[in-house]
C-alpha positions in Angstrom: 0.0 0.0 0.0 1.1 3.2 -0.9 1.6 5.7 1.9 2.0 10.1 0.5 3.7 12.3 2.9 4.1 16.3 3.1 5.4 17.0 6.7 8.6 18.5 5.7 6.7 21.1 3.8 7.0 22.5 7.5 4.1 25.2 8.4 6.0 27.5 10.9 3.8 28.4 13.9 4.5 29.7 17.0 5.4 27.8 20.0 2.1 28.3 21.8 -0.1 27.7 18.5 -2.5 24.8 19.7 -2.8 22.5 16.5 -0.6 19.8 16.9 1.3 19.9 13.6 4.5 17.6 15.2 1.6 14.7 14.9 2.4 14.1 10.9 6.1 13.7 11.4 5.5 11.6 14.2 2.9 9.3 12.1 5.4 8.8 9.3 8.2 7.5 11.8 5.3 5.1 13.2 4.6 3.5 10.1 8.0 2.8 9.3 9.1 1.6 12.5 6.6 -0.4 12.6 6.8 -1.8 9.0 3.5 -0.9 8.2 4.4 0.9 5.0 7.9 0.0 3.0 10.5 2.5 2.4 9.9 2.4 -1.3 6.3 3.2 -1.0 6.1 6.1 1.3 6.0 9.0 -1.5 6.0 12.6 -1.3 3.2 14.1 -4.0 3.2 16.8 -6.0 1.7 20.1 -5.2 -1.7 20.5 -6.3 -1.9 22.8 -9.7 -4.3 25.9 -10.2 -6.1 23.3 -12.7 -6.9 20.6 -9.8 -8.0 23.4 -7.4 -9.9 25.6 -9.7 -12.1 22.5 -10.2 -13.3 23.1 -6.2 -12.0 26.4 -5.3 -12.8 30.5 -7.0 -10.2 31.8 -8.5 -9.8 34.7 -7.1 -9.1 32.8 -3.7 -6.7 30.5 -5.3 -4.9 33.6 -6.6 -5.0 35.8 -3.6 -4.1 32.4 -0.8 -0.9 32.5 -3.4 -0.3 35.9 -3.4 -0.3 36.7 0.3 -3.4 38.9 0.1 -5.8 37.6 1.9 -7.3 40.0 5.1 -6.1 39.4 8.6 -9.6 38.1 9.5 -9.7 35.4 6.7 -7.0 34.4 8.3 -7.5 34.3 11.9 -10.9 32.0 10.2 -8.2 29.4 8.4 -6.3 30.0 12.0 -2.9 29.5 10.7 -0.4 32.4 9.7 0.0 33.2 6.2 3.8 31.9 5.0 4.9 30.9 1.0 5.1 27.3 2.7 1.4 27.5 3.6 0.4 27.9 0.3 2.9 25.1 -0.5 1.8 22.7 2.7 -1.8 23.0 1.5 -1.0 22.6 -2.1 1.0 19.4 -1.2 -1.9 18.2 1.2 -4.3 18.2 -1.8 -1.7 16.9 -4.2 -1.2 13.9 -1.7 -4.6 12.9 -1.8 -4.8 13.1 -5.2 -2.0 10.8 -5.8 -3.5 8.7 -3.0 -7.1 8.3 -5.1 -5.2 7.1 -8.1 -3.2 4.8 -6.2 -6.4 3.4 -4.7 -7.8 2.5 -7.7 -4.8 0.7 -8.7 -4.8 -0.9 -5.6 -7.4 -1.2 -3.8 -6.4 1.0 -0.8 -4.1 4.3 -0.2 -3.2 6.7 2.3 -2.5 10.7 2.8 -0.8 10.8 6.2 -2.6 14.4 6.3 -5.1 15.8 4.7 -8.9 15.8 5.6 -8.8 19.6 5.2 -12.9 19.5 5.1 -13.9 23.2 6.3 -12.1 25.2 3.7 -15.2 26.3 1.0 -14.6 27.3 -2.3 -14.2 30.9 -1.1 -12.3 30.9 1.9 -10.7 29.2 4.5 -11.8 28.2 7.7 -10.5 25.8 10.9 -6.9 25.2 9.9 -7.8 24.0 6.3 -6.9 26.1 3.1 -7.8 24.2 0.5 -10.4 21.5 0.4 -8.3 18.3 -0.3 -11.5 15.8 -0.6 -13.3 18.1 -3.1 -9.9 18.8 -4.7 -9.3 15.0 -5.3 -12.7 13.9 -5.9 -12.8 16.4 -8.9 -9.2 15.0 -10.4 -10.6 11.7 -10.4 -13.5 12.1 -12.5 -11.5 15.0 -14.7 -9.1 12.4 -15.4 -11.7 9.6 -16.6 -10.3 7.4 -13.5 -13.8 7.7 -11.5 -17.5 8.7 -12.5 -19.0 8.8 -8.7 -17.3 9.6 -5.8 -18.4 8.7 -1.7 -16.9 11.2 0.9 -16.8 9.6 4.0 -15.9 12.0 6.6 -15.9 10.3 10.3 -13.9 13.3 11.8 -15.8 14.7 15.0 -16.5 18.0 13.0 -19.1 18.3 10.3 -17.2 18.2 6.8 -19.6 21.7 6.3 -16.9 23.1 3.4 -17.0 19.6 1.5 -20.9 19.9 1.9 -21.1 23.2 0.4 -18.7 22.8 -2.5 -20.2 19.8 -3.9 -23.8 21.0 -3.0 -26.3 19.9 -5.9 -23.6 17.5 -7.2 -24.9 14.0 -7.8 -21.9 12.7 -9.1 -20.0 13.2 -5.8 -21.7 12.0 -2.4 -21.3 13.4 1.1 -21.7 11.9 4.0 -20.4 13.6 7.4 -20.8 11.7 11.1 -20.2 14.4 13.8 -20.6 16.2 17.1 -24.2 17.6 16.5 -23.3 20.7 19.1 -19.3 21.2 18.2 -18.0 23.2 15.4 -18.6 24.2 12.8 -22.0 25.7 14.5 -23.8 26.6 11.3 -24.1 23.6 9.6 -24.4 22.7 5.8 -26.1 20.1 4.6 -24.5 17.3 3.3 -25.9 14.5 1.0 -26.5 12.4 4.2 -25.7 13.9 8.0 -25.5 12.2 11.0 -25.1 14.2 14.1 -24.3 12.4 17.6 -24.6 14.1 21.0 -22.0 15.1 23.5 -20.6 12.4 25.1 -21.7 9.4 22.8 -19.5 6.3 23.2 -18.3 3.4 20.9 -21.4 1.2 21.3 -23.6 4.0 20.1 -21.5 5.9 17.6 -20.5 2.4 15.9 -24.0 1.4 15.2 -25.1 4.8 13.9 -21.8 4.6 11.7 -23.1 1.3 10.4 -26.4 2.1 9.6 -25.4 5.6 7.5 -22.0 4.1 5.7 -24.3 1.4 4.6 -26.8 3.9 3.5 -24.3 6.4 1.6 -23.0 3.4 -0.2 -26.2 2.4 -1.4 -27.5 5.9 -2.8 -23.6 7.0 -3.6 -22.9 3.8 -6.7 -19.6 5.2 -5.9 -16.2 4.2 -8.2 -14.2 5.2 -4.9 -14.6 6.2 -1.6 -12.8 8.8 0.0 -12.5 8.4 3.8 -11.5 10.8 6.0 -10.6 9.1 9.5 -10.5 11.9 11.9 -8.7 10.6 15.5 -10.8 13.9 17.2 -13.9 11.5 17.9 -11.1 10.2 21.5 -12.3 10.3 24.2 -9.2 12.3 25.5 -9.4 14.9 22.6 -9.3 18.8 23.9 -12.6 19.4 21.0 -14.2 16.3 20.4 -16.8 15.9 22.9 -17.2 12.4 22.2 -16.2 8.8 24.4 -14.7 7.0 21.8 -11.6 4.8 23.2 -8.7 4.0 20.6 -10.2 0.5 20.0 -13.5 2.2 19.4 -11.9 3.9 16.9 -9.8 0.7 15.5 -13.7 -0.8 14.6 -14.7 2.5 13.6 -12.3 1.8 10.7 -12.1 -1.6 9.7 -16.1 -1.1 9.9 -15.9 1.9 7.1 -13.1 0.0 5.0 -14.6 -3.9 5.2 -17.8 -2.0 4.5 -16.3 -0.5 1.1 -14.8 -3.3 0.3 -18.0 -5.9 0.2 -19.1 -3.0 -2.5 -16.0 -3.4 -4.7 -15.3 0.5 -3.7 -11.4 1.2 -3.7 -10.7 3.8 -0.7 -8.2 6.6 -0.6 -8.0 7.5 3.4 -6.6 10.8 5.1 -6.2 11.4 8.4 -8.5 14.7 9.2 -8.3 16.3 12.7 -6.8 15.0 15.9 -6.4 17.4 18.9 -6.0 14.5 21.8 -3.6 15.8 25.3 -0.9 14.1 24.2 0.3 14.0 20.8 1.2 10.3 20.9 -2.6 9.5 21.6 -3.3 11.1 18.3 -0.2 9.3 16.1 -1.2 5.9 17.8 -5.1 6.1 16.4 -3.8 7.2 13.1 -0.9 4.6 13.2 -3.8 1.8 13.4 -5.8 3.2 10.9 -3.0 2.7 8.5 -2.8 -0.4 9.7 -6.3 -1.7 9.2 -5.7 -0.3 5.7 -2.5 -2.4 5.0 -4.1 -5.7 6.4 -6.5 -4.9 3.8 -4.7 -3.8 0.8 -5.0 -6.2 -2.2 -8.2 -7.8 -0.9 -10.3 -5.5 -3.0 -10.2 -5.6 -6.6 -10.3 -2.3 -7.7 -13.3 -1.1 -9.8 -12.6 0.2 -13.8 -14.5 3.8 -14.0 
């Protein structure tokens, strides 16, 4: 299984800035300790072009993110400070999952060990993400004749509300979000299919109301490929996710989504999405098993021709 990393694209923050951007470096040194993912497949994409993110994004964002000229309150909204490797970090992120979609449909099964970037719109930025990777990459595929329908499955604890809104009144491209029904973003969109959980819902609950709406989005999606976005904020130790899921919780959470995909023939490209646990090493250890679940896997589905 191929495995696309971007985390020495370094986005310089200050010491006290709360997202935990050490966690992607960290993830990568996992995997290959660990022999999860060989040497020769861990790949570093490239950057998203104007092309790929004018298919999601206005151009006039595209060209002022570039440029530097975006207003000091559209970017306290994205949350990060603009730099030259911002626009590069996010360009990668995108490009990453990109390459990871066509690698899936090679093989069954690929990973972005970043990405998820689900609350940028096509206008602006929002909650750490610049560009919307999912839409991005969803677009690419079908541009490129590789997929005709696309699933988004987005399992991070935060409603995928920029995904929603891009792809709003597009058939071809189906969005599902399972989220924190009080946590950001608090103006929700409407995606294809929502499902909101209360504060302090737990594995039992969450996993059967995962079931039930996977199963349901893969039935009305007649997706080519699945894009998952495994978010590790749903812990029961994360500093925003409001939810009780434990790490094994969140081991069945995604052998659940993948096994699911795979009785449908659906290739999946995963990213990793948000993570905001105490301790960074809670976060790399639910990602770390994700990848995982994803390697056991890889090769047991037969990927689908578009």
């Amino acid at each position: 299984m191929k495995a696309y990393y971007t985390d020495h694209f370094v986005l310089p923050l200050p010491p006290e800035h709360r997202f935990p951007m050490t966690k992607y470096s960290l993830l990568r040194e996992r995997v290959i300790t660990e022999q999860i993912i060989q040497p020769q497949n861990l790949l570093v994409p490239e950057a998203a072009s104007d092309e790929e993110l004018l298919r999601a994004h206005d151009a006039e964002y595209v060209e002022r993110v570039q440029q530097g000229l975006l207003t000091a309150k559209e970017m306290r909204r994205i949350g990060f400070p603009w730099t030259l490797e911002m626009v590069e970090r996010s360009r990668r992120s995108s490009g990453a999952t990109i390459a990871a979609c066509r690698s899936a449909l090679l093989e069954g099964y690929a990973v972005n060990l970043a990405g998820g970037t689900h609350h940028a719109f096509r206008d602006y930025g929002s909650g750490y993400c610049v560009f919307n990777d999912s839409a991005v990459a969803a677009r690419a595929m079908q541009a490129e004749g590789r997929a005709k329908r696309v699933v988004i499955l987005d399992c991070d604890v935060h409603q995928g509300d920029g995904t929603a809104a891009i792809l709003a009144g597009d058939s071809s491209i189906f969005t599902f979000s399972i989220h924190g029904a009080k946590n950001f973003p608090y103006d929700k969109q409407q995606s294809h299919l929502d499902v909101e959980l209360e504060d302090g819902t737990g594995d039992a609950v969450y996993l059967a109301m995962l079931e039930e709406g996977v199963q349901r989005a893969l039935a009305l999606a007649h997706a080519d490929l699945a894009i998952y976005l495994a978010g590790a904020d749903p812990y029961e130790q994360d500093r925003f996710g409001r939810l009780k899921l434990t790490k094994a919780g969140l081991a069945e959470r995604d052998a659940l989504v993948l096994e699911l995909c795979q009785a449908k023939g659906i290739p999946v490209a995963i990213t990793m999405a948000g993570g905001y646990a105490r301790a960074v090493q809670d976060i790399v250890d639910i990602h770390t098993q994700t990848v995982s679940i994803a390697a056991s896997l890889c090769g047991v589905t037969a990927p689908r021709s578009p």
